[in-house]
C-alpha positions, 0 to 999 in steps of 0.5 A: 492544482498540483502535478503529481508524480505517482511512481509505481501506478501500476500497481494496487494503491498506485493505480487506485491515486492514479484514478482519483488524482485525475478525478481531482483535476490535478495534472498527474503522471504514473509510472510504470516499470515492468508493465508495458502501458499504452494508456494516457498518464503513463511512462516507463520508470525504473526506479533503480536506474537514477537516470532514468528517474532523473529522466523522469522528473525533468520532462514531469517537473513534479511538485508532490511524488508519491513513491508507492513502487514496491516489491510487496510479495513478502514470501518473495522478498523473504526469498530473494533478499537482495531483490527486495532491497534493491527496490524497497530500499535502494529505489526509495534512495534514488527517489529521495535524492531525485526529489530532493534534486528537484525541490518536489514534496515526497509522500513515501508509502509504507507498512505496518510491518515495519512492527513486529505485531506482537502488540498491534495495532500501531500508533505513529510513534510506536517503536518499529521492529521488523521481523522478515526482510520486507519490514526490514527493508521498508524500515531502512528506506523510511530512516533514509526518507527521515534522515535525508528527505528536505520535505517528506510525508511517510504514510503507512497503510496495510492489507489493502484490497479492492479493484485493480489490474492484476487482481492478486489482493486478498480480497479478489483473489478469495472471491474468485476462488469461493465463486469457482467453488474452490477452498482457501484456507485461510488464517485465524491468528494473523490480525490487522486493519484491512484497508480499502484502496479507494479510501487510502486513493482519496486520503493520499490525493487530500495529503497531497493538497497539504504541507503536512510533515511526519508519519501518518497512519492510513487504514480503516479503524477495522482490527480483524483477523485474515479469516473474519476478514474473509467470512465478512468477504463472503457474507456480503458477496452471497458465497459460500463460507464454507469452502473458507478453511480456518488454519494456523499460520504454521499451517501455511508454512510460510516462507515470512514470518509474519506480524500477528498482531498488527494494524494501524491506529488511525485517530490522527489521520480522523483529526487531520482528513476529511476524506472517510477512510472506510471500514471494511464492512463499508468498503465491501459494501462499496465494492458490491454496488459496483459489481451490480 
């Protein structure tokens, strides 16, 4: 078995490889920075410290690294530009290097908004263009990751949902307002590939087992837009759809602009894996018989 290092555990895809990590009997250590975690696995991490990265993997001694930390709000980070590149580029930096330093495998999470989603989905190879600072700044750190990396795999997902600690995901954060009787509007002209937590958790401990090199697409083969997405939430959750308010993108005034046509395609990661990546109608479905 291997040791892995999963920095940024706290967080949605981070805690769910944290999970199946230890199901795989691997010996695994989760980082985490602004959450204070009490529970076994974890330590204090501060991936824009270098030292105390450093600190990190010399008592660890890691053999793959997951950098899954992120500052993945993207209104936020369209806000608060330096903040986003502090973490989503300057913290992948550090993690590289340390990497490096320690001769450990490095598996970087990245983002379909590396595109600029006027052609989506998005095959491995197709030409990056961000349109807001957090593709930007996730595109910089893949560069670095490429440019600088000896032994690397870049894994780039999208809308992940699922069960997690802090609950903000689209998916729990539309459920809980439709059970409350609360509306949510919701748009019609942003499309991707939502992407089940549990699945990409799996995929990520299996890519973690092999030596492979590259760029790698992880989603579900799903291509829906926000609001198809939450009309099959509330078909399958028995709520009620009519408090779903289908809108435009400008609508929401959003502070990012965002990828309208994005998503992944995945038929590399069906030839390469044996871990299922669910659709989203199979991963809801999954989540409903644990919530029974």
């Amino acid at each position: 078995m291997a040791k892995f290092l999963i920095i940024g555990a706290s967080g949605q895809i981070g805690g769910a490889l944290l999970k199946e990590a230890l199901e795989a009997k691997h010996a695994t250590l989760g980082t985490s920075y602004k959450q204070n975690l009490s529970e076994p696995n974890f330590t204090t991490t501060d991936i824009n410290d270098c030292d105390s990265i450093q600190k990190t993997f010399d008592q660890f001694k890691p053999e793959v690294v997951f950098a899954c930390a992120a500052l993945a709000n993207v209104d936020y980070c369209q806000m608060h530009p330096e903040e986003s590149r502090a973490t989503n580029y300057d913290g992948i930096k550090r993690i590289t290097d340390a990497c490096n330093y320690s001769d450990s495998r490095l598996i970087f999470l990245s983002t379909d908004y590396v595109f600029n989603g006027k052609e989506g989905p998005y095959k491995e190879d197709a030409t990056p263009d961000p349109i807001n600072f957090y593709g930007e700044h996730k595109l910089l750190a893949e560069q670095y990751v490429k440019a600088n990396s000896k032994n690397h795999l870049i894994v780039r997902t999208t809308i992940t949902f699922g069960n997690e600690r802090v609950g903000k995901n689209f998916y729990l954060v539309l459920k809980s307002k439709l059970s409350q009787g609360q509306e949510m509007k919701v748009p019609t002209d942003q499309f991707g590939s939502p992407s089940y937590n549990k699945s990409i958790a799996k995929a990520l401990v299996e890519l973690g087992e092999k030596d492979l090199q590259g760029v790698l697409n992880i989603s579900s083969d799903s291509f829906l837009s926000r609001y198809e997405f939450a009309l099959l939430i509330a078909k399958i959750f028995d709520l009620n759809e009519k408090l779903i308010i289908p809108v435009t993108t400008p609508e929401l005034n959003q502070a990012a602009t965002r990828p309208m046509k994005a998503g992944l395609i995945i038929d590399k990661a069906k030839s390469i894996l044996k871990t299922k990546l669910m659709s989203a109608e199979e991963a809801l479905l999954d989540l409903k018989k644990q919530t029974v």
